[in-house]
MIGUDO-819734 format. One line per 3 residues: their letters; for each residue x, z, y of C-alpha. Coordinates in steps of 0.2 Angstrom, whole numbers. Layout:
REM MIGUDO-819734
a	X/Z/Y ~ ...;
END
This chain:
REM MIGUDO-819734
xxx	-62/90/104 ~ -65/102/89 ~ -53/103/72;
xxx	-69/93/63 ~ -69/78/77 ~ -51/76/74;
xxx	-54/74/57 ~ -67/63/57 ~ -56/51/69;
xxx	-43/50/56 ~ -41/43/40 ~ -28/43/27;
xxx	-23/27/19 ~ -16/32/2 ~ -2/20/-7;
xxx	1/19/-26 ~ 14/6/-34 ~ 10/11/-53;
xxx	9/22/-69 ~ 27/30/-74 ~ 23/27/-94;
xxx	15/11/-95 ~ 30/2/-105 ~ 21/-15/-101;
xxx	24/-13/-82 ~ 39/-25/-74 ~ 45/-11/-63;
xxx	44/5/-70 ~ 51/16/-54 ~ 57/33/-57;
xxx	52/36/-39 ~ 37/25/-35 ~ 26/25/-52;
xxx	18/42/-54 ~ 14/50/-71 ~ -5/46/-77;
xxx	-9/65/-78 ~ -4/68/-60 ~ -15/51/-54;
xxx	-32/57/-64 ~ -27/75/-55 ~ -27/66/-39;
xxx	-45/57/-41 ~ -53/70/-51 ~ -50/82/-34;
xxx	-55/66/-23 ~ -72/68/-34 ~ -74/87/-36;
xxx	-74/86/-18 ~ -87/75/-14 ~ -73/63/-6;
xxx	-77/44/-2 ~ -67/29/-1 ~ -69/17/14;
xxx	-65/-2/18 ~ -50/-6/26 ~ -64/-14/39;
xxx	-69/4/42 ~ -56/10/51 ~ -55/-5/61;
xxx	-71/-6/67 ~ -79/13/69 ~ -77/22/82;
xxx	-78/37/72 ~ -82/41/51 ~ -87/54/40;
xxx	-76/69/36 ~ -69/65/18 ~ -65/48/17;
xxx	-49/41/13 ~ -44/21/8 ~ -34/18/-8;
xxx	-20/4/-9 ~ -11/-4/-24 ~ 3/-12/-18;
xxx	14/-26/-31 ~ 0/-24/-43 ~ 8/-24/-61;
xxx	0/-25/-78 ~ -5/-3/-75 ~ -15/-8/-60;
xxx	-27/-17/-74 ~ -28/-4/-86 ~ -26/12/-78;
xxx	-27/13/-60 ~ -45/-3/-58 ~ -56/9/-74;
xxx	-49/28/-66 ~ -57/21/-49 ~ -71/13/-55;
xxx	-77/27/-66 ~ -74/38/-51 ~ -84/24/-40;
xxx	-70/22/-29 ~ -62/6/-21 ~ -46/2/-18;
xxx	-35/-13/-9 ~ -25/-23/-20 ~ -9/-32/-13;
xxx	-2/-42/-30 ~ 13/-50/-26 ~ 6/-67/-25;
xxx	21/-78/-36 ~ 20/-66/-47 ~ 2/-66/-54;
xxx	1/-70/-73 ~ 19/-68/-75 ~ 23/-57/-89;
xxx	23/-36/-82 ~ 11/-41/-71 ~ -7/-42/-67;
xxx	-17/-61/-72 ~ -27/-69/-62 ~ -43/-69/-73;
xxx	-42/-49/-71 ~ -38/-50/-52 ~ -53/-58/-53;
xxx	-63/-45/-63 ~ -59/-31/-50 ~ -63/-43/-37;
xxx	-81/-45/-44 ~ -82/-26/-47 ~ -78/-23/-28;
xxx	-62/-20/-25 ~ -54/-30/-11 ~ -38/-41/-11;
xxx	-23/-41/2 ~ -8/-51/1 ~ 10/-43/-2;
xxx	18/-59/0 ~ 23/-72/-13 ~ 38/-67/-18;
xxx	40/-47/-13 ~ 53/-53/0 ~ 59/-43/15;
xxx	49/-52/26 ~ 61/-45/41 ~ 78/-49/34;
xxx	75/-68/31 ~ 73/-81/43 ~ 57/-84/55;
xxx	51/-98/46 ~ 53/-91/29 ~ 41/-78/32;
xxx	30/-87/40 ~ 28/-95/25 ~ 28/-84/12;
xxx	12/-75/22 ~ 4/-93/22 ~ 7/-97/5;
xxx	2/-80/-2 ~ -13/-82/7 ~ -19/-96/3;
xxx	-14/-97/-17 ~ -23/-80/-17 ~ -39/-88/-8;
xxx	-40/-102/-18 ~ -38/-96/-36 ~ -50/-82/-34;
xxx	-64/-87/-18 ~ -60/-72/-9 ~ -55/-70/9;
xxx	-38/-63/13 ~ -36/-53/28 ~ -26/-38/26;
xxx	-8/-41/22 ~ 5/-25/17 ~ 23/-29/20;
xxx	36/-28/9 ~ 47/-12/10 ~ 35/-8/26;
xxx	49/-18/33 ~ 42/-24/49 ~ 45/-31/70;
xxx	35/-40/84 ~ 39/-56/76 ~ 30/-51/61;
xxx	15/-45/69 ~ 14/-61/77 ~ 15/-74/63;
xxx	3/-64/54 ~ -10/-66/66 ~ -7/-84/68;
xxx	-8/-86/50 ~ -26/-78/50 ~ -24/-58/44;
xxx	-32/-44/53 ~ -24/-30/49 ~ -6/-24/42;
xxx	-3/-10/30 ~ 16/-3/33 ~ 25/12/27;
xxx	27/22/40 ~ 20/41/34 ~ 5/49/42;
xxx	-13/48/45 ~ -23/30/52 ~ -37/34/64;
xxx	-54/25/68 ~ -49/10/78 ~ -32/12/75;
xxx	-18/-2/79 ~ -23/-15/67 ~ -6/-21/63;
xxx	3/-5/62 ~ -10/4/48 ~ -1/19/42;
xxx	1/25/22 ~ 4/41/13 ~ 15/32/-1;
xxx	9/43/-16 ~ 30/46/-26 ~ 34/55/-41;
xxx	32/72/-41 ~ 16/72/-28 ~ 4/79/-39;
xxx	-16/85/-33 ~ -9/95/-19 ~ -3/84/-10;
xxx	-19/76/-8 ~ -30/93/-5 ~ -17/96/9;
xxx	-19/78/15 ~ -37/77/13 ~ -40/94/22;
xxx	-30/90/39 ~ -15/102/31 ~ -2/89/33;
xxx	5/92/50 ~ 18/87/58 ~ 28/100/55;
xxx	28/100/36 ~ 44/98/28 ~ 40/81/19;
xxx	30/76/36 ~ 48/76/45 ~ 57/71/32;
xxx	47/54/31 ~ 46/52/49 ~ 67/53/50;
xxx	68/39/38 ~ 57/29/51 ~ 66/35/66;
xxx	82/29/58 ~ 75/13/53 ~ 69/9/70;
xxx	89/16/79 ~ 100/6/62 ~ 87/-12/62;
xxx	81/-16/46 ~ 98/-25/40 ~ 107/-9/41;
xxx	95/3/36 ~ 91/-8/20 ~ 112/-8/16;
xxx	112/10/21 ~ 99/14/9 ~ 104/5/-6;
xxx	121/14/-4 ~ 112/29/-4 ~ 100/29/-18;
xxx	107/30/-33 ~ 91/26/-44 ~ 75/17/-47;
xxx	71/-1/-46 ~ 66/-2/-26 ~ 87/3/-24;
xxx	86/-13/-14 ~ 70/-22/-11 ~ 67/-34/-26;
xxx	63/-51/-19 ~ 57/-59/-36 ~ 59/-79/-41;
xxx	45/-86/-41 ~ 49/-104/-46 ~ 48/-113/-63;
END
């Protein structure tokens, strides 16, 4: 198979929490939320280039697609989804994914539902991130089972889409998860893991390249071009972090890893109240 099949087969799935200067923003992560100047970098190159966004659907149902795709995710979906991320995209007539923390819609920091609804209606789709940004993984079976139902469902309801992409928490994820998922009716899952998705791909292990501060529009030149092998330093580095997630369990790891980072508000994985 030549360099140009390969690439067509593959597709990368990028991952963007939010904008590093939006004051209004409830998380405002010194690692996850990128500056504005290096996001409108990113899309402007996506543009120059003649690059296209896909449907999640794409990838699951093709057997192969055009050189120079790409899907865009927002994941949590705070108040700079709305008013930087939703306009940047559409001007660039891109779509994106949106995953909003389902409990959370409305509340102040994040996104409302009358402007879920607006980028709804201007194509975007909407996936559930749970209701409550829990570590779907760490609580017990019937917990998580319900947070995927009930994030599902107040997300159909209030705004008359159909939800069938979910993106877990953390990326935290097991057999059992996969499982209840498809029980509760989603088609696909969106994780953490680092790397590129291919046409046809396991459905419920969808890999991300999560976009962190720092990553400015090389980053997505190299990614977009097939550049980011294996071998690259940040390539490794990522899949470590998912080799010792998978040798420590979840529990560990997530101890572990709050011991270790010494900043930022995804230290430990937030699970927000959602209640009252």
């Amino acid at each position: 198979m030549s360099s140009r099949e390969i690439k067509k087969r593959r597709v990368p799935i990028f991952l963007y929490h939010g904008v590093s200067e939006c004051d209004a923003d409830a998380i405002r992560d010194p690692i996850y939320a990128l500056p504005s100047a290096a996001i409108n970098a990113q899309v402007a190159w996506l543009r120059e280039h003649g690059c296209a966004t896909v449907p999640l659907d794409a990838i699951l149902a093709r057997p192969g697609g055009e050189e120079g795709s790409c899907v865009i995710t927002i994941d949590d979906c705070l108040v700079s989804a709305y008013t930087h991320l939703f306009p940047l995209l559409l001007s660039a007539g891109y779509r994106a994914v949106l995953f909003p923390v389902a409990g959370m819609v409305g509340r102040r920091g994040w996104v409302g539902w009358g402007e879920l609804d607006e980028m709804c209606r201007a194509g975007m789709e909407i996936g559930s991130h749970t209701v409550s940004h829990a570590n779907l993984a760490a609580i017990p079976p019937d917990e998580a089972k319900r947070e995927l139902r009930e994030s599902k469902k107040l997300l159909e309801d209030r705004l008359g889409v159909r939800v069938k992409f979910l993106s877990l928490p953390g990326g935290y994820h097991s057999a059992t998860l996969t499982a209840a998922a498809i029980e509760t009716g989603y088609e696909a899952i969106c994780g953490s893991v680092f790397g590129y998705s291919r046409y046809g791909a396991d459905r419920y292990a969808l890999k991300r390249f999560c976009l962190r501060q720092g990553d400015g529009e090389v980053i997505i030149r190299r990614i977009m071009r097939g550049a980011f092998m294996p071998l690259s330093p940040r390539y490794l580095r990522e899949r470590g972090k998912g080799l010792c997630r998978r040798l420590m369990g979840e529990r560990l790891y997530t101890a572990v890893r709050g011991a270790l980072i010494t900043r930022g508000a995804y230290k430990t994985l937030p699970r927000f109240p959602v209640g009252g």
